[in-house]
N, C-alpha and C positions, 0 to 999 in steps of 0.2 A: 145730332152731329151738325156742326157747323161746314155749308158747300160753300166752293166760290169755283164760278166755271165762267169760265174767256172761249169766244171765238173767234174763227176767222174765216169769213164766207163769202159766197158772192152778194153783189147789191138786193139784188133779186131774192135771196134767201135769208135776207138779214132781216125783214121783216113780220115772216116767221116762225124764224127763234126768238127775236124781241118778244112777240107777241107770248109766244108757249112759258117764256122764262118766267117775263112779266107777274103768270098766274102766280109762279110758284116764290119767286125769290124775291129779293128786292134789286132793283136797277142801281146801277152805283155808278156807273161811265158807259159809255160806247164799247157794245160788245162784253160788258162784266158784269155780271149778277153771281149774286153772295146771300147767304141766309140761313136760318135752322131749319133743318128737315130731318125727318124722322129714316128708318130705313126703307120701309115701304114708299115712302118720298120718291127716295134716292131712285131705287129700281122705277120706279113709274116714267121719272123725268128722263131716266136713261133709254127706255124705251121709246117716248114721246118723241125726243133727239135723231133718236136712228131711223123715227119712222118720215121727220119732217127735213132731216138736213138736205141740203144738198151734196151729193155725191163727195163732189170734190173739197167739201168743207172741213176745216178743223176746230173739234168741240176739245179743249181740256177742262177738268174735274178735279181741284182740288177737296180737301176732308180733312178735318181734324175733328176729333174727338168733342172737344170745346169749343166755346168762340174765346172765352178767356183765355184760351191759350194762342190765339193771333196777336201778335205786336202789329199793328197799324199805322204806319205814317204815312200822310197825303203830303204833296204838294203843290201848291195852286189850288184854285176856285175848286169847288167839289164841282159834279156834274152828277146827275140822277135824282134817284130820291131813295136812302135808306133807310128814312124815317117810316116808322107805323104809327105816330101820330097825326091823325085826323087833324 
């Protein structure tokens, strides 16, 4: 399944989720990572979340089935890196 999960946390805790996401997804912007994960994935990075947020923080989790099935449009400069070319 293709995830894309946004937050919105304090300064202090933003570093990390950076970091945990980092492993798993790919960085696209501030605060958004996107990628394939499998279901075991899913549940793992779910737990990871709950065990590193901060309290007060908000994690959303999107999921589609595909990535084929996202429409995409950027506007402006990209920020991150979605590439997995080396």
């Amino acid at each position: 399944m293709y995830l894309i999960i946004v937050y919105d946390t304090a300064r202090d805790n933003c570093v990390k989720l950076h970091k945990l996401l980092k492993k798993h997804l790919f960085w696209n912007q501030n605060s958004v990572f996107e990628g394939n994960v499998t279901q075991a994935q899913l549940v793992k990075i779910k737990k990871l979340l709950n065990e590193i947020r901060a309290e007060d923080s908000h994690v959303t989790l999107y999921s589609i089935e595909s990535e084929k099935m996202l429409h995409r449009e950027q506007l402006g400069p990209p920020r991150g890196n979605t590439s997995n070319i080396i």
